[in-house]
N, C-alpha and C positions, 0 to 999 in steps of 0.2 A: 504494500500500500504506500504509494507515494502521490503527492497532492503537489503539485505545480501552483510553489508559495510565491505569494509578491514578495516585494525588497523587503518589506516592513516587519512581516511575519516571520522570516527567515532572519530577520534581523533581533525580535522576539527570540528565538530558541538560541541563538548566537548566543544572546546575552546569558539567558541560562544556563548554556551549559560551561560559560564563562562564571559564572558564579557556584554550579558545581565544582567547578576546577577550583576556587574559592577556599570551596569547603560553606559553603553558605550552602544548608541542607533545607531550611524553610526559605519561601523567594512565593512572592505574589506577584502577580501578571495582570494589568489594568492595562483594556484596551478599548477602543469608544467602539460607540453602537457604528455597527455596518463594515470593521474592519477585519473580520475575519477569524473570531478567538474561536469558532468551533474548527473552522479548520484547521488551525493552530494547534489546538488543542488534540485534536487528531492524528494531526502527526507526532507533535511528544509524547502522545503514549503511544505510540508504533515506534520512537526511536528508544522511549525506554522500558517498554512491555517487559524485559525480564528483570526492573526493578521497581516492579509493581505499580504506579505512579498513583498518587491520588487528586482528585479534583473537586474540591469543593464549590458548590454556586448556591445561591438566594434562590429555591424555586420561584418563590412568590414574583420575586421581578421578572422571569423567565416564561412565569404564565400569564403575566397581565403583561 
């Protein structure tokens, strides 16, 4: 599964796993409405599926 990211997104997981390199093991991801955080999303847990990732969101805003 690979998903043909804009600069922006790519630029998103960049920075992550710059901050894994870190050692920064919690890191929050704020992205604006219509930029892409599901597919984003998408593909870091496809690049780190064998370390189990987790993702937390606000149903509530995701269903209103």
């Amino acid at each position: 599964m690979k998903y043909e990211l804009y600069e922006h997104q790519q630029a998103v997981i960049d920075d992550i796993e710059r901050g894994f390199a870190a050692d920064h093991k919690h890191q929050i991801i704020a992205m604006g409405t219509g930029s892409g955080k599901t597919v984003t999303a998408a593909q870091m847990i496809h690049n780190y599926r064998h370390k189990k990732p987790l993702f937390i969101v606000d149903r509530v805003e995701l269903v209103h």
